[in-house]
N, C-alpha and C positions, 0 to 999 in steps of 0.2 A: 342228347335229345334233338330232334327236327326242329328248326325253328332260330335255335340259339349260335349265335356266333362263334366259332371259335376262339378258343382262349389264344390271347396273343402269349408264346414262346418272350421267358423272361431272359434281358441279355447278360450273358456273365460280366461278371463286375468287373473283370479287366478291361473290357471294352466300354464298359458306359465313359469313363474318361481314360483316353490313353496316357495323355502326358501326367495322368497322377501315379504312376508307378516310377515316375523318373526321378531317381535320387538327386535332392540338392537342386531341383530344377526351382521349388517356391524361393529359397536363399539367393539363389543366383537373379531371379529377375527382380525382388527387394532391391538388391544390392546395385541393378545397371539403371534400377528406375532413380535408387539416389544418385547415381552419380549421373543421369540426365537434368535431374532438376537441381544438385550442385554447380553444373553448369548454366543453369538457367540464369541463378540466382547470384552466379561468383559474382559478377562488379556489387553487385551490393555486399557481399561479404567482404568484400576489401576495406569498402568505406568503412562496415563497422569493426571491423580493426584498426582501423586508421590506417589503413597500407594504398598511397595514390594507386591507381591502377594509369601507367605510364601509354599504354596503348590506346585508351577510350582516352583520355588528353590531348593527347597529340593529332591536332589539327593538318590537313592537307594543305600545303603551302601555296597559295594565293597565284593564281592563274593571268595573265595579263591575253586578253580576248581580241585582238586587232581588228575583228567586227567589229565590234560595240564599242571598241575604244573612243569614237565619235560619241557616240549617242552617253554615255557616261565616262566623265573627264577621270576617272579616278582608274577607269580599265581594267579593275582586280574585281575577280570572281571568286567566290567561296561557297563551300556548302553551309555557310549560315544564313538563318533565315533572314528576310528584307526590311522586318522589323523588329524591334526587341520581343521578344516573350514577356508578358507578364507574368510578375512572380505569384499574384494567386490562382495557378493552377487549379490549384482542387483544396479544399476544404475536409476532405474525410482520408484516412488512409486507401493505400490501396498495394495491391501486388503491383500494379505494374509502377514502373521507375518514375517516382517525379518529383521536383524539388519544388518546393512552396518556399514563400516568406509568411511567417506566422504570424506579422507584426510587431511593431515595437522598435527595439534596439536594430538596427542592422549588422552595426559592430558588435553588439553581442551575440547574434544571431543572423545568417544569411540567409540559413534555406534549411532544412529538414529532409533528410530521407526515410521515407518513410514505408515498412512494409508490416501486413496483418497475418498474422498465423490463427490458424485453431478455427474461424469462424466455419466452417464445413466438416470439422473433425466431427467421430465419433460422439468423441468426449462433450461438446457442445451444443447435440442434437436434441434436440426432443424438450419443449419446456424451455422457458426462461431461466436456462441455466447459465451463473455468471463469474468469474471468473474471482475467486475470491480472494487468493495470494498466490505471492507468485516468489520465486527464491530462485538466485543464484548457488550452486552447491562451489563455494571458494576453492577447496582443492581438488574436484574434478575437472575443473577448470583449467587444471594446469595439463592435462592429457586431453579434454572437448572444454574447447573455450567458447563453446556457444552453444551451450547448453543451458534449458531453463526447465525447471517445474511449477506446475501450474495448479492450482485446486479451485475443481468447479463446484457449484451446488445451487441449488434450489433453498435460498434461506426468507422463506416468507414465514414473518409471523403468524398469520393467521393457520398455518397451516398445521392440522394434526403431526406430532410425531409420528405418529404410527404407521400414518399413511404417507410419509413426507418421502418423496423421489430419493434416490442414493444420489450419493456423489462422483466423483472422479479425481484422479491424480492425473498428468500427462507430463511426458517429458519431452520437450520440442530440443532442436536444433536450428539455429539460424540457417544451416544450410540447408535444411529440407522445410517450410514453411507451409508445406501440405499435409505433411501428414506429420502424426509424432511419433517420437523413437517406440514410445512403450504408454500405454494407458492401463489402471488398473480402477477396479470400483471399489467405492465404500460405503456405506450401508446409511450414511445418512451423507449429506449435503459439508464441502469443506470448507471451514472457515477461517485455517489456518495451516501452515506448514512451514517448517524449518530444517537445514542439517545440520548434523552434528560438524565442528568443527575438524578435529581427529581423526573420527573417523565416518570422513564425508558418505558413505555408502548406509547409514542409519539419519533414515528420513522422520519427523514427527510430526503429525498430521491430529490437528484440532476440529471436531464435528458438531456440526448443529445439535446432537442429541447430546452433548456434555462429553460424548468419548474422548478419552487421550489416545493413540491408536500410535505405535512404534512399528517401523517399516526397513526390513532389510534392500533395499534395492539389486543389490548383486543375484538375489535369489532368482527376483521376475518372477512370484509365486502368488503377486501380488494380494497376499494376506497379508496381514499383522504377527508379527511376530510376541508380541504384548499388546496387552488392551487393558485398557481401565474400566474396572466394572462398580458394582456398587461397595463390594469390601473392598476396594484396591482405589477406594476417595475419590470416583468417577463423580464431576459437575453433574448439578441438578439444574445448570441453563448452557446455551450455546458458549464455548471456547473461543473466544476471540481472539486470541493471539499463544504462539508457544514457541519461546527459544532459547537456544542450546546456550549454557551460557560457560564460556571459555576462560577456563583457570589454570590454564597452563597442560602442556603434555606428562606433567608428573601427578596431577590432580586430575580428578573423575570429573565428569563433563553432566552434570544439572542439567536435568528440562525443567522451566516455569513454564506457567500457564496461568489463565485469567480469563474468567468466565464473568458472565451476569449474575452467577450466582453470590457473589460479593467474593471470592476468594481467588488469594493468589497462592496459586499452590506449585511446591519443590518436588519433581519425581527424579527418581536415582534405577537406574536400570541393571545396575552390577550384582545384584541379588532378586529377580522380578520387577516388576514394579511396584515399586514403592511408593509410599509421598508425605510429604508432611505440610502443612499450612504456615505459608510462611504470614500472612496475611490475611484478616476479615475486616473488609474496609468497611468501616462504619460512616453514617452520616456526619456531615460537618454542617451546622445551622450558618445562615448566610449572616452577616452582619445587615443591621437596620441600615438603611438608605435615610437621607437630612428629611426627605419628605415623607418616607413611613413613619420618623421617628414624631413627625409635627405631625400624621393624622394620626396616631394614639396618644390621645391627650390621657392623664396620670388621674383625672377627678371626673365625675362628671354630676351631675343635680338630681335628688329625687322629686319626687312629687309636694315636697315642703318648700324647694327650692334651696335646701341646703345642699353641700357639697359633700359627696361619701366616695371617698378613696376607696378604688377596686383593691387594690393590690392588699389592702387593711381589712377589707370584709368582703363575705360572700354575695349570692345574687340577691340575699335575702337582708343586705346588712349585718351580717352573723359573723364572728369572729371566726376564722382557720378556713384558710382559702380550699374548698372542695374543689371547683373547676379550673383551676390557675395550675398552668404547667407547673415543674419541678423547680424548686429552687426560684421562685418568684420571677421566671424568663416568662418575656411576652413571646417567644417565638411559638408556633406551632407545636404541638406535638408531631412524632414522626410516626408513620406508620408503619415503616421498618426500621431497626436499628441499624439495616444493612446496606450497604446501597453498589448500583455495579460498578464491575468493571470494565472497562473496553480497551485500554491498552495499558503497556508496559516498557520501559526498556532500564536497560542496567546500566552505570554508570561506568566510562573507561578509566576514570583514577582510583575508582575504589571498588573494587566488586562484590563490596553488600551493599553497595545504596546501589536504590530507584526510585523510578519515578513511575505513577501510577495514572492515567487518565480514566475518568469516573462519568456515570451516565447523567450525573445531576452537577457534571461543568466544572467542579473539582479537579486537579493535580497537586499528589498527594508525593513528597519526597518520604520514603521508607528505607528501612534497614535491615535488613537479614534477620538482626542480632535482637533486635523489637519488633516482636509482635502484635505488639497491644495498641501504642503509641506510632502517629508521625509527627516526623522529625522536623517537619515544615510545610505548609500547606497554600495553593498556589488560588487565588481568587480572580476570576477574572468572566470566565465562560459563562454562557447561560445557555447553552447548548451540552449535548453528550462531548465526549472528549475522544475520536475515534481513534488517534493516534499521540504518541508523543516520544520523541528521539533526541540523543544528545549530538551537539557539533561534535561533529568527528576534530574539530581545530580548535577548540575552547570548551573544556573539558566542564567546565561550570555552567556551561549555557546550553537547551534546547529550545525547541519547536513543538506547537501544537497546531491538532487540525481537528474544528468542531463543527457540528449541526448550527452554529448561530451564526456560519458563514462568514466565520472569520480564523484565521491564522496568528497565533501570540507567540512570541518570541520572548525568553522566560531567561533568568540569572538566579542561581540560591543564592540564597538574601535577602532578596525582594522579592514581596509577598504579590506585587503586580508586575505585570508584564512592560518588558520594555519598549515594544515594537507591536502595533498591531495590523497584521493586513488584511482587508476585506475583499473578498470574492464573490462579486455579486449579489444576486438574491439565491443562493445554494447552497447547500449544506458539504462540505468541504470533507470528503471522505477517506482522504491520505493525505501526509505529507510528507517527500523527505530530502535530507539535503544532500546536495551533490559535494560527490567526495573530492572534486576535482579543481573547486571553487567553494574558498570561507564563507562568500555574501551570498550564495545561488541557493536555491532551494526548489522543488517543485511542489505541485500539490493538482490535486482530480477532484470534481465535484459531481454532485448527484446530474446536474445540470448538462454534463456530458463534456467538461472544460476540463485540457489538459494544458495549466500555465506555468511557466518557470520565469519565479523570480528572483531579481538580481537588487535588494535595498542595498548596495552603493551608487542604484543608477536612480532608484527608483523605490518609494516605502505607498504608494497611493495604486500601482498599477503594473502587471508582470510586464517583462521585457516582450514576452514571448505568449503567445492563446493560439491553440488549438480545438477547434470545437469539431469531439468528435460523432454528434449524433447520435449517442445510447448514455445510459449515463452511466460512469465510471465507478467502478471499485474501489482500486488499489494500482498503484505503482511503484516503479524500483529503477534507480540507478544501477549502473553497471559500474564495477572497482575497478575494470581493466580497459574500457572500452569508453568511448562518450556515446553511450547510449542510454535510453530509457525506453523502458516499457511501461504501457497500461493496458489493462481488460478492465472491460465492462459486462453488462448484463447480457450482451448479444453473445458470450462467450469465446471472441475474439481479441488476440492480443495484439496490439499496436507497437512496434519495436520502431522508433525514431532515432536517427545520427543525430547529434549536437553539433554545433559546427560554432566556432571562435568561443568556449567555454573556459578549456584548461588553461592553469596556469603553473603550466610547467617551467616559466623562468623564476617565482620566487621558491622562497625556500617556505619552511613551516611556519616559523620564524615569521617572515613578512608576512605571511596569507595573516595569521592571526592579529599582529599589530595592521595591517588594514580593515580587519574585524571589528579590532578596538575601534578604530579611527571613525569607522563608519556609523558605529553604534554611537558613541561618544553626540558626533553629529548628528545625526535624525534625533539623539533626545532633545537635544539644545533646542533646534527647528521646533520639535511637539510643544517643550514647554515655552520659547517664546512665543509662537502659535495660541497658546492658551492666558499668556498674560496678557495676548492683545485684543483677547473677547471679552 
């Protein structure tokens, strides 16, 4: 028709992108962009190996100026700067290279290197997604030794299931900090992840919606290979922690898990998924305190002025107590017989005991073999219990990290804590210990503090603080490296070098009799401390 435009001539599709017909051309520039930004990045990957890099050391040898030799009596030139640098550079992580002092110990601590991965990934885009846990896979490690997995999610209460954001998995590399190896999603928000020992290539991933979800990584299919549904004893609250637990190469390899829902539940993968309850943590009523026990008086006066015993009649003076808890206890009744979970860890001497940390400040010692009964019960919190792990060097003693902004150092036997450290006004949302030091430990608060303490220097104050500006998740030592990492809500991960930690000259032997020694001491200190108020 008169009037209308001609139709523009559509281009064959070979030509709309030439270079998409070229085999192997997307792999190959993958492959030259990592090895551009492996190069970026090498001197920091040496630090975190602990490998000096000999060439960025070695200073230009000192120049004598027959100019200037007048005007400055000393005549040497260098390219170092004309005054010292101070060591609080910077306060937040960053990509580019800078060595801070974080305060504190010097000798235990000089300076941090510090680099962030993930903040501009994919995987971290969109929403306050944060960065929930995070895992070293131990025998991939020995082929990419700097490799990490990461799970993000979106874990607000308030928010519908139904409508609640998916999550992510990501897998970084210390060598490429831009971008990661492999990202996959998940259908709800992650709040947990572990590998199997054995066979490091089966990942398990804990979800806001109560899923247990099993993940071949070799595939890159990135589905599930098993899921836990409602007949397969799928949680009816968020999974807060799941792992693999290692019985040897001749014995099948157990996933736990531990949800809000009060259960700690055993999945076996060698037949589907399976599961059996190894545990329903029940409430434990608190003991009365000297001054609850004195504001519940046992009598009190009617209207005659006589005295009528509650506990002997009802509100009516009536024999057989209608309103009076069970069994004549003044506590409360409970409104569930159930109460949560929030972490877990297993014990290295014996591998059916654990330990259980509870949303109502409880640490519960259990046993495989008992499901009804624990074995011993830890009082101390009045906070949730977010984490709780045993000393890799004193097999009877852990660590806990709770909402009441404080850190308890625990022994079975004693029903109280032996050690306790305060972190501010925050709620203390990991802690763990470093493998490479008896007395060292770290821990992350909501507050955005990432502190590593050392009670043989110090039981009132870490060695070392870091404030990172978002507030923190979770964190993880490295077994082969002196490094840690933390992510926070910005869904960036902060990988720090340690530097004067290890204590590679004693043996196991000494690190734990320095253990003793140390513990030994701060309790003397507390309890003389207390006899002198």
């Amino acid at each position: 028709m008169e009037g209308e435009a001609p139709a523009e001539e559509e281009a064959p599709a070979d030509l709309v992108d030439p270079l998409h017909g070229l085999p192997g051309l997307l792999d190959t520039l993958q492959l030259m962009d990592s090895a551009i930004t492996q190069n970026l990045y090498f001197p920091k990957l040496l630090l975190y190996r602990d490998i000096r890099n000999l060439a960025t050391e070695r200073m230009p040898s000192p120049v004598v100026d027959p100019v200037r030799a007048l005007e400055n009596p000393s005549g040497l030139r260098s390219n170092a700067p004309s005054r010292p640098l101070s060591r609080n550079v910077s306060r937040a992580p960053s990509r580019a290279a800078s060595e801070m002092s974080m305060g504190g110990n010097e000798n235990m601590m000089a300076k941090l290197q510090s680099l962030t991965i993930g903040g501009g990934s994919e995987a971290s885009r969109g929403g306050p997604a944060s960065v929930a846990e995070s895992a070293w896979p131990e025998d991939l490690l020995q082929a990419r030794p700097d490799l990490l997995a990461v799970g993000y999610g979106d874990c607000e209460f308030a928010k519908d299931q139904d409508e609640a954001s998916p999550g992510h998995v990501a897998f970084w590399s210390l060598k490429n900090p831009q971008s990661p190896l492999w990202v996959f999603e998940t259908r709800a928000g992650v709040t947990a992840l572990d590998f199997a020992a054995h066979t490091p290539n089966i990942l398990a991933v804990g979800l806001y919606d109560g899923a247990v979800c099993i993940y071949d990584v070799k595939s890159k299919t990135g589905s599930p290979t098993m899921e836990s549904d409602a007949s397969t004893g799928r949680h009816s609250d968020p999974v807060w922690k799941v792992k693999w637990i290692d019985r040897g190469a001749e014995h099948d390899e157990p996933l736990v898990s531990i949800s809000t829902d009060g259960r700690v539940t055993q999945w076996s993968i060698a037949k589907g998924l399976e599961f059996a309850d190894l545990m329903k943590l029940k409430r434990v009523p608190r003991k009365p305190t000297v001054i609850q026990t004195m504001s519940k008086p046992n009598a009190t006066q009617d209207g005659t002025g006589k005295k009528t015993d509650k506990k002997a009649t009802g509100t009516h003076g009536e024999k057989g107590v209608a309103g009076a808890a069970p069994g004549g206890n003044d506590h409360d009744a409970f409104i569930s017989r159930l109460t949560s979970g929030m972490s877990f860890d297993f014990s290295a001497r014996d591998e059916r005991i654990y330990i259980a940390g509870t949303e109502d400040g409880w640490i519960h010692r259990c046993s495989t073999s008992y499901s009804e009964q624990y074995l011993e019960s830890y009082e101390g919190h009045m906070g949730p219990v977010y984490n709780v792990q045993w000393s890799p060097f004193k097999k009877d003693m852990f660590i806990s990290a709770s909402g009441d902004w404080t850190m308890r150092l625990w022994q079975e036997g004693r029903e109280t804590a032996l050690l306790t450290f305060t972190s501010g006004n925050h709620e203390v949302n990991d802690a763990q210990w470093c493998p490479a030091n008896s007395t060292v430990f770290g821990s992350v608060t909501s507050g955005g503090r990432l502190e590593i303490w050392d009670f043989d220097l110090s039981t009132v104050k870490p060695v070392v603080t870091h404030k990172a500006g978002q507030k923190l998740s979770c964190m993880l030592f490295s077994e082969r490296s002196p490094i840690v990492a933390c992510g926070g809500e910005s869904g960036a991960v902060s990988v720090f070098r340690l530097y004067n930690i290890d204590r590679e000259y004693e043996s196991v032997e000494e690190q734990v009799s320095r253990l003793d020694d140390t513990i030994r001491a701060n309790v003397m200190k507390q309890q003389a401390g207390k006899m002198n108020v």
